[in-house]
N, C-alpha and C positions, 0 to 999 in steps of 0.2 A: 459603510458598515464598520464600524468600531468594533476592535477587540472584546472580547467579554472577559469581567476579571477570574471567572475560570472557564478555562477551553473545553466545552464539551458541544455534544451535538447530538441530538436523536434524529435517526432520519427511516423513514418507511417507504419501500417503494414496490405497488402491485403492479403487475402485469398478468395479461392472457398465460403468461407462462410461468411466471416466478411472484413471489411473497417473499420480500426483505425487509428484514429491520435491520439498522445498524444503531450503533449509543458507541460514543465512544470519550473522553476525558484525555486530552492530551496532553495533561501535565497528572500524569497516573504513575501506578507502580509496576504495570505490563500485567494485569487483572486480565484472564480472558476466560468467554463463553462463549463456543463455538459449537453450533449445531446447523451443516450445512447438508448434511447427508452424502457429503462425499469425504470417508476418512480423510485422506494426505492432506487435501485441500484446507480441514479444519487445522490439521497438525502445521501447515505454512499461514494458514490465521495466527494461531499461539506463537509463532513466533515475530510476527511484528508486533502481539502485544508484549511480547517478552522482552525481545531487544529491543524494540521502538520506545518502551517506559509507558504503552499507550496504555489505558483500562477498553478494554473493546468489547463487545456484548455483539453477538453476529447471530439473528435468527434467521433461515434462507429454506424455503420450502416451493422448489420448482420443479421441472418436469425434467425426472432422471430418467423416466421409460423411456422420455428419445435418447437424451444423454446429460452428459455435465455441462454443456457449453453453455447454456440461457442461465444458467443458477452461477458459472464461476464469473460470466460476464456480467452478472447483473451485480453481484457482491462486490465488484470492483467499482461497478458504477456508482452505487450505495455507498460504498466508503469513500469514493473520491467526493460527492456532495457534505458527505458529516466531516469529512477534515477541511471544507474549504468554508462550511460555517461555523463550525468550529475557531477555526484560525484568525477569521473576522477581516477585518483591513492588513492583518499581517504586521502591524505597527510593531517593531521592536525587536521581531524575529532576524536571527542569522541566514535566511532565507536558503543560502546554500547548503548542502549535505553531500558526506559524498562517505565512501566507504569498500574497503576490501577484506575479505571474512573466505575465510579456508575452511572446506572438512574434509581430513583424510586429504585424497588425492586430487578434488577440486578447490576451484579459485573463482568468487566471482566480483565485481566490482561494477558499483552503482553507484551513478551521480545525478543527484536530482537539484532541481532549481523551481522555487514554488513563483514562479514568473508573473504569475498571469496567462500566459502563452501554453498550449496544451502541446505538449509531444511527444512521441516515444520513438526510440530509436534499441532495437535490443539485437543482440546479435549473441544468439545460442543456438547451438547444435545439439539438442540431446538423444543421447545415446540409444534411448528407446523409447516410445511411441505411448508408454503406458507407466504411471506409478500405482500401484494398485488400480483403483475406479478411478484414474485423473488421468485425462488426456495430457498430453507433456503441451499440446498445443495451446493448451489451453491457457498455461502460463501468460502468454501474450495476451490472451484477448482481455485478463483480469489486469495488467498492468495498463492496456490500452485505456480498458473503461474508468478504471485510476486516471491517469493523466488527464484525460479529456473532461472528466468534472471537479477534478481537486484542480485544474489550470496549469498544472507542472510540465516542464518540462524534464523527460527520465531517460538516461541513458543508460542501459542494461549490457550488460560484456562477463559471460561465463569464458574465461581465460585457461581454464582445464579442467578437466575432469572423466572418467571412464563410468561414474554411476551416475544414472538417472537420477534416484534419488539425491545424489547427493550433489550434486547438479544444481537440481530446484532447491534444495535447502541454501546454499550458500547464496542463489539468488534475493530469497523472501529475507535469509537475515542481515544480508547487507542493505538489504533496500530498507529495512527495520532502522537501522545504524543508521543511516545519511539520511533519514525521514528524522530522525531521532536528532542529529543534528541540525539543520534546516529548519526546525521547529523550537529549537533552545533560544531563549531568550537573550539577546546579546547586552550586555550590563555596559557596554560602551556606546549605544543605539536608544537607548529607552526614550519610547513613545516615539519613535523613528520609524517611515516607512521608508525600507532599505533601496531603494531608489532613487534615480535622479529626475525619474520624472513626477516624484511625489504620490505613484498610486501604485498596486499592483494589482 
């Protein structure tokens, strides 16, 4: 699968419990539409289309009587399908990303590698259990379902912080940032698959 000469991706995906769209453009101006029916969750959307340069369009209509988990996992999994067809063979890209992004009194730092290889490794403690209607858990399971269909490999490290909120913010927009790089076009590689085994 070759590169398309512009990176975008619409992708739809139904279940017994969720309804997603995602569209995204990743050589954007960080355009975003967010209607997932969980505020914060929408508010850490706009920020990967902000910092990431991404245009993202997120429609997500699942079952929040149980909870958020099937709609924040499944957005994850929906966007990790639209950036890995989007991305195409990867030809040319800086492949690596990495990034450290403060607010206020936290720090968090994400390093991604669009591999081939799916994995996550996160190591955060948040402070409390709830950001308005957002399970703090839930954080992982949307990074999980990222990894596992966008092929990345993601290392997630909140290194300080005393708010929740502000916790998961430095998360979403660092991981925005090293997504953002990882995905730039490297002008010393072109039509280059950044590998030595010639695929990813």
């Amino acid at each position: 699968m070759k590169r398309a000469t512009t990176r975008k991706a619409e992708v739809r995906r139904d279940t017994k419990e969720t309804r997603i769209r995602v569209a995204l453009h990743l050589d954007g101006s960080g355009v975003a539409r967010i209607a997932t029916g969980i505020g914060f969750f929408d508010h850490m959307l706009e920020q990967i289309a902000r910092h990431g340069l991404i245009d993202l369009d997120v429609e997500a209509t699942g079952d929040l009587h149980v909870d958020g988990h099937h709609t924040v996992e499944d957005v994850g999994i929906a966007l990790g399908m639209a950036l890995a067809e989007a991305a195409g063979d990867k030809r040319g890209i800086t492949r690596y990303g990495h990034a450290y992004v403060p607010l206020d009194e936290a720090l968090s730092r994400v390093v991604i590698d669009l591999s081939g290889r799916p994995g996550l490794h996160m190591r955060v403690a948040f402070k409390s259990a709830a950001i308005g209607a957002f399970d703090t858990q839930l954080a992982h399971e949307f990074f999980q379902g990222f990894a596992n269909h966008a092929l990345a490999t993601l290392h997630i490290d909140n290194l300080a912080g005393d708010n929740a909120h502000h916790q998961c913010e430095t998360i979403f927009k660092a991981f925005a940032r090293a997504l953002r790089m990882a995905l730039a076009i490297d002008a010393r590689s072109a039509g280059v698959i950044p590998s030595t085994k010639g695929t990813l």
